[in-house]
C-alpha positions as CSV (number, residue, x, y, z in Angstrom):
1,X,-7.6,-38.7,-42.7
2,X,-6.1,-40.3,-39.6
3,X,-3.0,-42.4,-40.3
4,X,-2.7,-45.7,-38.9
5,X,-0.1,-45.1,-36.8
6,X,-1.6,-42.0,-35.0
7,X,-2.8,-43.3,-31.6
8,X,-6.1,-41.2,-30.4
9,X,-7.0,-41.5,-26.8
10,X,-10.8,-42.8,-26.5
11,X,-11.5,-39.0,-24.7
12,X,-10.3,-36.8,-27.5
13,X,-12.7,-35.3,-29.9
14,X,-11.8,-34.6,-33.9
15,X,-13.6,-32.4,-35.9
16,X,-15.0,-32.9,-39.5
17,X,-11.6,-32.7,-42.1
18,X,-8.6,-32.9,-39.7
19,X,-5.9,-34.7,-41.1
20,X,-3.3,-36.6,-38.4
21,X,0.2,-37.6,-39.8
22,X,2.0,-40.8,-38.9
23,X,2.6,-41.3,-35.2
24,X,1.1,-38.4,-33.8
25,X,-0.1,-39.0,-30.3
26,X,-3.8,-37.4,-29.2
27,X,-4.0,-37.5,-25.8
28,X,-6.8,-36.6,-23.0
29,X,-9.1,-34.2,-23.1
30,X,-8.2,-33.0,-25.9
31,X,-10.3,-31.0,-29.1
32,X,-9.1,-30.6,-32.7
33,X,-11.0,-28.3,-34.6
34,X,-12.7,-29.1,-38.0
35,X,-10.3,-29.0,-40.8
36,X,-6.9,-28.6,-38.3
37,X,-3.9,-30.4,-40.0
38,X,-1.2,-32.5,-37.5
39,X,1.9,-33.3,-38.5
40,X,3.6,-36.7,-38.1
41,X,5.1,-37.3,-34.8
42,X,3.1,-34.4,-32.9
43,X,2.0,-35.0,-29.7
44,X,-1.1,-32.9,-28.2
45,X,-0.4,-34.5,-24.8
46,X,-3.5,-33.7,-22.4
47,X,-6.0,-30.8,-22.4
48,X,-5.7,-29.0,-25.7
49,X,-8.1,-27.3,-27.6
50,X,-7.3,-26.1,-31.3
51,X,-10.0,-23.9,-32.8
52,X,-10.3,-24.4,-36.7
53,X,-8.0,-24.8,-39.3
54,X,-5.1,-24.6,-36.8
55,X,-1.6,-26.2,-38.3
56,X,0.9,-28.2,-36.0
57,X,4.2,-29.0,-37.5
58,X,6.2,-31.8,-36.8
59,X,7.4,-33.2,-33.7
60,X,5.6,-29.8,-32.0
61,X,4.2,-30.6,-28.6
62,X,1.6,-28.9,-27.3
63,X,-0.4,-29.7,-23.8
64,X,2.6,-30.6,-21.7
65,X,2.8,-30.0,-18.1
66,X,3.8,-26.5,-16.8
67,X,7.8,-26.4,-15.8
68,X,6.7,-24.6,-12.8
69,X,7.9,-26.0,-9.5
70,X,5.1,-24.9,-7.7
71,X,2.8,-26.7,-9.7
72,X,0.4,-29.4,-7.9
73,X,-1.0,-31.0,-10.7
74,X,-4.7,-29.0,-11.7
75,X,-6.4,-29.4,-14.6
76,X,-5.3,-26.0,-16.7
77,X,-5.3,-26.2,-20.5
78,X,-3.3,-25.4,-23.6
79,X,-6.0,-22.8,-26.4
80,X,-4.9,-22.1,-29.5
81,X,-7.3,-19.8,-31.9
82,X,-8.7,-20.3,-35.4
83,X,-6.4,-20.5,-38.4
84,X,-2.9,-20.6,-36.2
85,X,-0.2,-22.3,-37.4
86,X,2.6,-23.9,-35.4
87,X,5.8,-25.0,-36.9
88,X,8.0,-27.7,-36.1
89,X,9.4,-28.8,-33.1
90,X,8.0,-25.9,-30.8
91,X,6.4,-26.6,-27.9
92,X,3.6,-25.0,-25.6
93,X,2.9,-25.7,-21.8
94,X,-0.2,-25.7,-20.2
95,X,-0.9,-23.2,-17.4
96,X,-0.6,-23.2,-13.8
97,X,-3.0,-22.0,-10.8
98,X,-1.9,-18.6,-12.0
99,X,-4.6,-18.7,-14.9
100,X,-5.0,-22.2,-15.5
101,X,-4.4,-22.3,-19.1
102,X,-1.7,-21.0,-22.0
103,X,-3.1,-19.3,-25.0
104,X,-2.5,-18.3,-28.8
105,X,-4.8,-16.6,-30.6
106,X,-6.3,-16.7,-33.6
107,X,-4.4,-16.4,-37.3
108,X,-0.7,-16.2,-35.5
109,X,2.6,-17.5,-36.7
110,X,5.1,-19.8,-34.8
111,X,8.1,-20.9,-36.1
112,X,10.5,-23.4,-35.8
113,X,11.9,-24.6,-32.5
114,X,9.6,-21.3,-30.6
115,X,8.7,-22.6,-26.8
116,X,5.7,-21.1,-24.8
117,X,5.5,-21.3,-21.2
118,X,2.9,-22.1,-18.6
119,X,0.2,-18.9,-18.4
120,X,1.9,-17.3,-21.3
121,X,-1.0,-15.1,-23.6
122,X,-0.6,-14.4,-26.9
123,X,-3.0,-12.0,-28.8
124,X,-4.1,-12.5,-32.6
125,X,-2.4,-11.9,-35.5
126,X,1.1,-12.4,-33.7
127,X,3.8,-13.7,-35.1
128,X,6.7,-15.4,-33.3
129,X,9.6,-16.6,-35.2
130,X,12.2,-19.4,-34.8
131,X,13.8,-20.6,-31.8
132,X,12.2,-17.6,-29.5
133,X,11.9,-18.9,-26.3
134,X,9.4,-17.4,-24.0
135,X,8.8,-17.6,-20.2
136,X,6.0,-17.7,-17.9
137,X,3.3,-15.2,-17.7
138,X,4.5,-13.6,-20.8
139,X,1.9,-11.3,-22.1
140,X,1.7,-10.5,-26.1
141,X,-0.7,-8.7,-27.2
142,X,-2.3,-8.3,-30.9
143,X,-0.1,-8.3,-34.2
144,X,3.1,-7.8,-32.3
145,X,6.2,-9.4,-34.3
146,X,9.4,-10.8,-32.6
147,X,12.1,-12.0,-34.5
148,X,14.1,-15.0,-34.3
149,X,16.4,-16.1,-31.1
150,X,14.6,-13.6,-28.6
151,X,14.5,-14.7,-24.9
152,X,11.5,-13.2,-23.1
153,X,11.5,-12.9,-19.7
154,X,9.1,-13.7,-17.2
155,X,6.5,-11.8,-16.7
156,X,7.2,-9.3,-20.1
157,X,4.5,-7.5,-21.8
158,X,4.5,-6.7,-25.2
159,X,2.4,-4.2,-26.5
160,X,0.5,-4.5,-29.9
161,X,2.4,-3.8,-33.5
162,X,6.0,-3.7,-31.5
163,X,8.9,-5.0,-33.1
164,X,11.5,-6.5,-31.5
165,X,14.6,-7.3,-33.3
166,X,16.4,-10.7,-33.6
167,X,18.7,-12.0,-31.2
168,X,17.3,-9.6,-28.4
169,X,17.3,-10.4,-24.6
170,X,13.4,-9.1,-23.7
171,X,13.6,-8.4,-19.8
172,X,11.3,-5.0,-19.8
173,X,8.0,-4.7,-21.1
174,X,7.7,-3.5,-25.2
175,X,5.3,-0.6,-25.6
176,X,2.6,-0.9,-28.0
177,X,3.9,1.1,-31.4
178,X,7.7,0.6,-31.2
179,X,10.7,-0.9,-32.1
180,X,13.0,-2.3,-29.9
181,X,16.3,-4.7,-29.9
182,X,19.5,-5.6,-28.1
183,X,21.0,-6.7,-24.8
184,X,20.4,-4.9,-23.0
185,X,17.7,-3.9,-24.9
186,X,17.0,-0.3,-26.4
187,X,14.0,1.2,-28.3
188,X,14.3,2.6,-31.8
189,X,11.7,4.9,-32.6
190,X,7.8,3.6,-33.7
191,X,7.5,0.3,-35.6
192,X,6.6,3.1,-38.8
193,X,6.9,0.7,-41.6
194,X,4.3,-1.9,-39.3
195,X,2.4,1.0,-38.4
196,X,1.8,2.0,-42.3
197,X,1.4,-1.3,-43.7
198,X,-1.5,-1.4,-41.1
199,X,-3.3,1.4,-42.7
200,X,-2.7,3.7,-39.4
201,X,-3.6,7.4,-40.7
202,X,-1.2,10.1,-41.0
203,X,-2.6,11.6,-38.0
204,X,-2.3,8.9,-35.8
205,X,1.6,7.8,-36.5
206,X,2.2,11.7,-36.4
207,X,0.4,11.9,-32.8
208,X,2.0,8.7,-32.0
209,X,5.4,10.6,-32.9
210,X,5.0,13.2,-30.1
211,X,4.7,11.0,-27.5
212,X,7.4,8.3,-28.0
213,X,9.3,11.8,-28.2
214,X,8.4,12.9,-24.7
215,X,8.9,9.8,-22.9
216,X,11.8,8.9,-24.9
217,X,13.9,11.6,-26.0
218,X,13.1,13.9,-23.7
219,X,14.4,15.3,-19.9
220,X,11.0,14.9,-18.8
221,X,10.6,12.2,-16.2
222,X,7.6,10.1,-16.1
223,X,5.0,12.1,-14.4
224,X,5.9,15.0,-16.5
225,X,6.0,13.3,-20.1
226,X,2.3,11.9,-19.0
227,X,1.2,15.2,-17.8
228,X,2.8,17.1,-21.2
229,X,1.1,14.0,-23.6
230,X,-2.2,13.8,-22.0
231,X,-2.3,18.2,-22.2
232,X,-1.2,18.6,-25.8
233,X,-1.4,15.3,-28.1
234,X,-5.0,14.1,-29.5
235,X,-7.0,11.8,-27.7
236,X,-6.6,9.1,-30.4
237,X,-7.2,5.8,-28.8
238,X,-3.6,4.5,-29.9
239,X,-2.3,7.3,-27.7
240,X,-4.3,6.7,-24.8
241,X,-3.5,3.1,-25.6
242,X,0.5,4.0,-25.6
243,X,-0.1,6.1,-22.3
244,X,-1.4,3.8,-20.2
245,X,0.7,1.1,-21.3
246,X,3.8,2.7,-20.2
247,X,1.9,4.5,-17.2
248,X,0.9,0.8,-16.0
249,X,4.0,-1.3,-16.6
250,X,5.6,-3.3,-14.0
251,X,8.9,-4.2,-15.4
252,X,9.6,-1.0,-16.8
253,X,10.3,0.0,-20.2
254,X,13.8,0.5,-21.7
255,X,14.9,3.9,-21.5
């Protein structure tokens, strides 16, 4: 199912049941996955691999080369993971010397017009939606959702199930568990609805609670709310996870 017009360099390798639209350009090195679906006028330009039953919208380009001054042309690489799907027009760069390749995970969701930078990561089960723009060396981690028109700073982390609302300027990291939105951005309490929908127990979103509470709505400096959470909450793994996410950032978190 490769139209006509698609033009397949000699060095690219396509699985059993892909389907390539009209025009679409396979370059280099390149791997599309059994069953992966591109759509007309795609280009996959050099060193890509798509897992499975990954989706590329329109005009999306994927494999291009890092916009990173201080790269010197090495081989890095563009991964995306099984059952992703990429919506028109978006477009993600290939890595740098930092980590030598950009990667999406498995079963996430990009929208329209969303643009992924050299070495960014993103976990599975993310989803990213239109026109969020990304810089280098982002870090996403699993089933975090950011709405549409967010621009991510260099070198962000975002933590698993946050939220960050639409039209937000990300310049500190996102802990794992919240909400968060503005410019400058602000946090909002847990992502509760996320967290439920999720199946987290009772327990958990209670304990979970406490310690947003002490680092956020507290007079307890750092140090102390660390000391006070690690003393008196349970040592669920999502707290521990919380903790050391906010113990270890390097940007910061907003306040």
């Amino acid at each position: 199912m490769i139209h006509s017009t698609a033009q397949i360099d000699a060095t690219a390798e396509i699985g059993v049941g892909v389907s390539i639209g009209p025009y679409v350009i396979v370059g280099p090195q390149v791997t599309v996955g059994d069953r992966c679906r591109i759509g007309p006028r795609a280009t996959l330009q050099r060193n890509v691999r798509l897992a499975e039953d990954v989706l590329v919208g329109d005009g999306s380009i994927l494999g291009g080369d890092p916009q990173d001054l201080k790269y010197n042309g090495e081989e890095t690489w563009v991964e995306v993971g099984q059952g992703t799907i990429i919506r028109e027009y978006s477009t993600i760069n290939r890595g740098t010397a930092a980590t030598y390749k950009t990667t999406v995970g498995a079963r996430c969701f990009i929208m329209t017009y969303v643009h992924l930078a050299h070495d960014c990561h993103v976990g599975d089960d993310v989803v990213i939606a239109n026109a969020t723009q990304c810089a280098g060396h982002v870090t996403i981690h699993d089933r975090a959702i950011l709405s549409g028109l967010n621009a991510v700073h260099q070198f962000v982390t975002i933590g698993t199930y946050s939220f960050v609302g639409g039209g937000s300027r990300v310049n500190q990291d996102i802990p794992p568990y919240v909400k968060a939105v503005g410019n400058p951005m602000e946090l909002y309490g847990l992502n509760s609805l996320g967290l439920q929908r999720a199946g987290f127990s009772g327990e958990t979103v209670a304990a979970l609670k406490r310690a947003y509470r002490l680092f956020f709505n507290s007079d307890l400096n750092l140090s102390q709310a660390l000391e006070r959470a690690r003393t008196d909450l349970p040592a669920f793994p999502e707290v521990e996870r919380f903790l050391a996410f906010v113990e270890s950032s390097e940007r910061g978190v907003p306040a």
